[in-house]
DODRENFI-945085 format. One record per atom (N, C-alpha, C): x, y, z; residue number from 1; residue in three letters. Coordinates in Angstrom, 2 decimals, m for minus. Each point is the difference from the previous one (the first is absolute). Example, Ala and Ser with C-alpha at 12.3 -4.5 7.8 and 13.67 -1.06 7.14 Angstrom:
<pts>
13.19:m5.69:7.80:1:ALA
m0.89:1.19:0.00:1:ALA
0.90:1.20:0.00:1:ALA
m0.35:1.05:m0.72:2:SER
0.82:1.19:0.06:2:SER
m0.77:1.09:0.73:2:SER
</pts>
This chain:
<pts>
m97.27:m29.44:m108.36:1:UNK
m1.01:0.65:m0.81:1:UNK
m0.35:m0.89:m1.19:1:UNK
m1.15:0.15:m0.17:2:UNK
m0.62:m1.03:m0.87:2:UNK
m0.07:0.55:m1.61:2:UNK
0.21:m0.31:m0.88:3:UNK
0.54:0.49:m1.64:3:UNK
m1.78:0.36:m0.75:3:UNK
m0.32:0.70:m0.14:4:UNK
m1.39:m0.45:m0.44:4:UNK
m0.10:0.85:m1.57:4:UNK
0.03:m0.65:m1.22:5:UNK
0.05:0.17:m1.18:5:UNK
m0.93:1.28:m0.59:5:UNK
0.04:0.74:m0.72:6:UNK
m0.21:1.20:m0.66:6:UNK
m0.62:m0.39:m1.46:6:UNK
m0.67:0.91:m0.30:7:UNK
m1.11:m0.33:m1.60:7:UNK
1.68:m0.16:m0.96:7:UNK
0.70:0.72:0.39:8:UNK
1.72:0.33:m0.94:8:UNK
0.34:m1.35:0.02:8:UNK
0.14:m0.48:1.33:9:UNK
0.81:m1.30:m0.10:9:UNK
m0.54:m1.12:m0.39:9:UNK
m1.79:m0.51:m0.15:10:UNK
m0.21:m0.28:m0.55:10:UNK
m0.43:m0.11:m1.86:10:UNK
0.20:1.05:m0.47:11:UNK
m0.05:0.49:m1.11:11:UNK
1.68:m0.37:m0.34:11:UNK
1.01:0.15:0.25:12:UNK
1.31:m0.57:0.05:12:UNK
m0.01:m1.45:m0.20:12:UNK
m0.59:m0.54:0.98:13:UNK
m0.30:m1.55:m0.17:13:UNK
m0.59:m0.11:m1.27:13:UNK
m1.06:0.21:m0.35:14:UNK
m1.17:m0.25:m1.14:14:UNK
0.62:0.24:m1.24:14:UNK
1.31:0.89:m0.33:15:UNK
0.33:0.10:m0.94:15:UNK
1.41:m0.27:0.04:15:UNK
0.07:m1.25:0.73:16:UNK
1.51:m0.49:m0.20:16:UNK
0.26:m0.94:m0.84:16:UNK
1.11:m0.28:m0.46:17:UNK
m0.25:m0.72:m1.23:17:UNK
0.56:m1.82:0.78:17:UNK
0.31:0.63:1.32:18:UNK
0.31:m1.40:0.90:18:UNK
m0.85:m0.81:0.08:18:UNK
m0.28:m1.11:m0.05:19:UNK
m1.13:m1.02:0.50:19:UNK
m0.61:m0.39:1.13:19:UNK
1.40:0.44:0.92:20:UNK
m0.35:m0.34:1.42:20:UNK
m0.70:1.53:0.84:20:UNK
0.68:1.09:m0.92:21:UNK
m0.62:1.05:0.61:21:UNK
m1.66:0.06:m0.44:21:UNK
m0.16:m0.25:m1.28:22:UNK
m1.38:0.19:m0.36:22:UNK
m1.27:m0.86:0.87:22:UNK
0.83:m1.19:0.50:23:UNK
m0.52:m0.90:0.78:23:UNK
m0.18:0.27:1.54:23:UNK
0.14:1.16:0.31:24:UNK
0.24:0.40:1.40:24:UNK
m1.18:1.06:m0.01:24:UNK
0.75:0.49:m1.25:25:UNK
m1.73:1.11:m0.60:25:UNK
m1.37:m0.88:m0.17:25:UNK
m0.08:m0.80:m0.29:26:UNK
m0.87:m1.20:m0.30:26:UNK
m0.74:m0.27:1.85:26:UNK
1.00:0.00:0.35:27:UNK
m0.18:m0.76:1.52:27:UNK
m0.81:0.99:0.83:27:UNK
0.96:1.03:m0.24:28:UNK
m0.95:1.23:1.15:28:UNK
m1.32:0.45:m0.35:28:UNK
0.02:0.05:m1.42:29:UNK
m1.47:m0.09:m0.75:29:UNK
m1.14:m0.61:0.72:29:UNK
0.73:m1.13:m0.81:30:UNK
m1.21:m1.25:0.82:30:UNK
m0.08:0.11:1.85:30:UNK
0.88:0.04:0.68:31:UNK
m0.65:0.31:1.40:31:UNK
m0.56:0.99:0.23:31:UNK
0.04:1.18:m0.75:32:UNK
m0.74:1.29:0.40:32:UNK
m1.65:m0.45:m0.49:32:UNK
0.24:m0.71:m0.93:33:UNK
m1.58:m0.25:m1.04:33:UNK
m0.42:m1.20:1.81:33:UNK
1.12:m0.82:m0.47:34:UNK
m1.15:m1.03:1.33:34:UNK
m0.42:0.55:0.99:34:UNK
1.17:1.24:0.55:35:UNK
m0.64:0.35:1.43:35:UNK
m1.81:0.99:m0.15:35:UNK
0.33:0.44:m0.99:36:UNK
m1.14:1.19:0.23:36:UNK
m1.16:m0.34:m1.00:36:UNK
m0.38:m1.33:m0.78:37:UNK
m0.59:0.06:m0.73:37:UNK
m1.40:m0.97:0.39:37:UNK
m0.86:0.59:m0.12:38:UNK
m1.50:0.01:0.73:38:UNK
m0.11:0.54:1.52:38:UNK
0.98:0.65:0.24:39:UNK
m0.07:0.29:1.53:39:UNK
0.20:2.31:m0.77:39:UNK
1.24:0.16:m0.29:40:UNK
0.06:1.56:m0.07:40:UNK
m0.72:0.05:m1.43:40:UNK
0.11:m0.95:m1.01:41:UNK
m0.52:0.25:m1.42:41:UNK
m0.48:m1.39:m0.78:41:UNK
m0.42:0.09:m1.10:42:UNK
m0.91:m1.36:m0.23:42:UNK
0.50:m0.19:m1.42:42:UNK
0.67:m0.49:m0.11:43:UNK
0.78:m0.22:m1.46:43:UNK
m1.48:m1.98:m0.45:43:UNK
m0.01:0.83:m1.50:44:UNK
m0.96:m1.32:m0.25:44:UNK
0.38:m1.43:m0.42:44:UNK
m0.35:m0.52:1.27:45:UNK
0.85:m1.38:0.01:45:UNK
m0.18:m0.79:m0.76:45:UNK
1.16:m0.56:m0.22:46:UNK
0.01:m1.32:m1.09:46:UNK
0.63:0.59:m1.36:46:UNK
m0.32:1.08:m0.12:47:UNK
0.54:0.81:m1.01:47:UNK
0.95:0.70:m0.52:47:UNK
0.30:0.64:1.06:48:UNK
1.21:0.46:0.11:48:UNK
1.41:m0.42:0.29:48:UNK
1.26:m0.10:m1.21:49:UNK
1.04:m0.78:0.67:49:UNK
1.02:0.87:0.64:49:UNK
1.24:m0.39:0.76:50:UNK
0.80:0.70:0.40:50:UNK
0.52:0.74:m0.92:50:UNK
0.25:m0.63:m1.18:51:UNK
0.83:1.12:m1.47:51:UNK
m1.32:0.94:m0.26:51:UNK
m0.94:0.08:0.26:52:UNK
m0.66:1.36:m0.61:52:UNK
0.17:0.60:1.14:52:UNK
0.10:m0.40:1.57:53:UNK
0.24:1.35:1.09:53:UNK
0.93:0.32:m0.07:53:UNK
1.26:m0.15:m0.56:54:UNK
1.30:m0.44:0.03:54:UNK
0.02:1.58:m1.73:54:UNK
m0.93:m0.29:m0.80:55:UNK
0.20:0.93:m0.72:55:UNK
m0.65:1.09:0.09:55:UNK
m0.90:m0.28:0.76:56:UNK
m0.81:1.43:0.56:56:UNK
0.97:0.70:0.85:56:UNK
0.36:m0.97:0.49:57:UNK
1.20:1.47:1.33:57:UNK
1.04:0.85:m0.58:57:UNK
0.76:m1.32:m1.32:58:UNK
0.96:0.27:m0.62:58:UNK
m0.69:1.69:m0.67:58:UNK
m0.78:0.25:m0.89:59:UNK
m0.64:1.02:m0.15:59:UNK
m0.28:1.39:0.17:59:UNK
m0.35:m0.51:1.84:60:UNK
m0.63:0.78:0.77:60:UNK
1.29:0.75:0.39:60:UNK
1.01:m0.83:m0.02:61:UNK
1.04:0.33:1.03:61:UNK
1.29:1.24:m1.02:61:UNK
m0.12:m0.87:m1.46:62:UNK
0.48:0.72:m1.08:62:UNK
m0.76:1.64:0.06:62:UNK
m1.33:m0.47:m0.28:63:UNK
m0.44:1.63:m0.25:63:UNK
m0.38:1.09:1.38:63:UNK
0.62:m0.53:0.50:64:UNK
0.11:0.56:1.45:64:UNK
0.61:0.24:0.99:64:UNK
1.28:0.75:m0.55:65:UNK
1.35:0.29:0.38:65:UNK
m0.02:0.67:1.59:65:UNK
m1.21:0.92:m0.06:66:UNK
0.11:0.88:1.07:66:UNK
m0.51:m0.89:1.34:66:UNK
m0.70:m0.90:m0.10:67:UNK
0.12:m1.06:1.58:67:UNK
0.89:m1.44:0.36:67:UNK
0.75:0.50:m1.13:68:UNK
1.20:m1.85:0.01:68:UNK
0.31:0.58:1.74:68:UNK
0.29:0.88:0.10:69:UNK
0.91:0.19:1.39:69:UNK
m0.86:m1.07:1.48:69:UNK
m1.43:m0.05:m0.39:70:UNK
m0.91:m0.62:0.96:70:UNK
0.47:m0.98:m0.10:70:UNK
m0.56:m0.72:1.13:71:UNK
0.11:m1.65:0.42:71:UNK
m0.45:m0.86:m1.18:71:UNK
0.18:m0.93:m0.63:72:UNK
m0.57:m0.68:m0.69:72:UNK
m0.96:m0.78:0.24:72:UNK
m0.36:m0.55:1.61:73:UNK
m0.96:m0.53:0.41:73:UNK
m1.13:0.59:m0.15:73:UNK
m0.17:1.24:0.24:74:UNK
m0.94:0.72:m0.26:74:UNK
m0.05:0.66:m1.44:74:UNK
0.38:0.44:m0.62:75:UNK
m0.05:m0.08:m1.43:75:UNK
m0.44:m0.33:m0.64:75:UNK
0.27:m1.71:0.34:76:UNK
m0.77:m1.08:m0.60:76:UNK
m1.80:m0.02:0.80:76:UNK
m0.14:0.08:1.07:77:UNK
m1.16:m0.10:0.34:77:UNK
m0.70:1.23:m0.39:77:UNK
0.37:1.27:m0.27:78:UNK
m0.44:0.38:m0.25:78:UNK
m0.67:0.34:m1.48:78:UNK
0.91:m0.68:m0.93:79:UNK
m0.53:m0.38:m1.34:79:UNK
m0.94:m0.80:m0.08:79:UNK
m0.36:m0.73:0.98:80:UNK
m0.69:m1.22:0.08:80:UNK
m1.09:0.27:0.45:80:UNK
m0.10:1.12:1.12:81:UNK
m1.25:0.47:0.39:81:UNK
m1.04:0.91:m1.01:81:UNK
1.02:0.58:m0.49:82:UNK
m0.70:0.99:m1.31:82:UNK
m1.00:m0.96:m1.18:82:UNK
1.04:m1.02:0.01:83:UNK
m0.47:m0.90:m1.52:83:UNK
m0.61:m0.90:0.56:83:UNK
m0.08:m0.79:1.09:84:UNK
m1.05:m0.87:0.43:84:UNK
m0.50:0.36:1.65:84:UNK
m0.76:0.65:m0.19:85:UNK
m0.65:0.68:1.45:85:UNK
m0.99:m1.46:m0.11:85:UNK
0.26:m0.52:1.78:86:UNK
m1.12:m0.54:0.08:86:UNK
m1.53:0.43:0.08:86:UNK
m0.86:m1.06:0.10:87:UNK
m1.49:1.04:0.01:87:UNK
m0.33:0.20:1.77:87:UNK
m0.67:0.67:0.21:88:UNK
m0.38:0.19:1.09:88:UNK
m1.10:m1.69:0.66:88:UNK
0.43:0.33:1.34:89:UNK
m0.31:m1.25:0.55:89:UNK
m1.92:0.50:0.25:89:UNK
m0.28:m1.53:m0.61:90:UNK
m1.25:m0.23:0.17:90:UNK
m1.05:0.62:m1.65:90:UNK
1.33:m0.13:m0.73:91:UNK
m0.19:0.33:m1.39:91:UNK
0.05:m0.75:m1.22:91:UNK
m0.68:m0.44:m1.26:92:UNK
0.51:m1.22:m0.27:92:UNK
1.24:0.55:m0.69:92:UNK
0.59:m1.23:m0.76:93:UNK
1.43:0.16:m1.17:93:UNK
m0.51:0.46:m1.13:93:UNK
</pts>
C-alpha cells in the first residue's frame, strides 16, 4: 500500500523546525505546483515563487483545521484552482 500524505502531515512538515523536514514540505509543494499548473490552474508565471505557494498553503492549511484529514495533493490543487482559475479556452489572459 502506497503512503499518500494528508493536509496534517503536511502542515507537520511546514512547521518543523527541521531543515530537512521543511525541505520535503518544499518538495511536495513544488511538484504539486509543477504538475497542475497551466493545465488544472494558472498561477501567473514568472511571478510567483515557491515560498509564496509554500506560504499560501502554510495558511490555508493553518486556518483550516476541518480538511487537514484530506489528501494534500488535492488540497493543494484545490487552493490553486480557487486563486488562479485558468481562463476559458479560446479566451484571452
Amino acid at each position: 500500500m502506497l503512503f499518500r500524505s494528508t493536509g496534517n502531515d503536511l502542515l507537520r512538515l511546514m512547521q518543523s523546525s527541521d531543515f530537512q523536514e521543511k525541505a520535503v514540505a518544499m518538495g511536495y509543494v513544488a511538484g504539486a505546483i509543477d504538475m497542475g499548473d497551466q493545465i488544472i490552474f494558472c498561477s501567473p508565471n514568472g511571478r510567483v515563487t515557491i515560498g509564496q505557494t509554500r506560504d499560501i498553503l502554510q495558511i490555508y492549511l493553518e486556518n483550516n483545521p476541518a480538511l487537514r484529514h484530506l489528501p494534500a495533493d488535492a488540497l493543494i490543487i484545490d487552493v490553486f484552482k480557487k486563486l488562479w482559475p485558468c481562463p476559458k479556452r479560446g479566451t484571452a489572459l
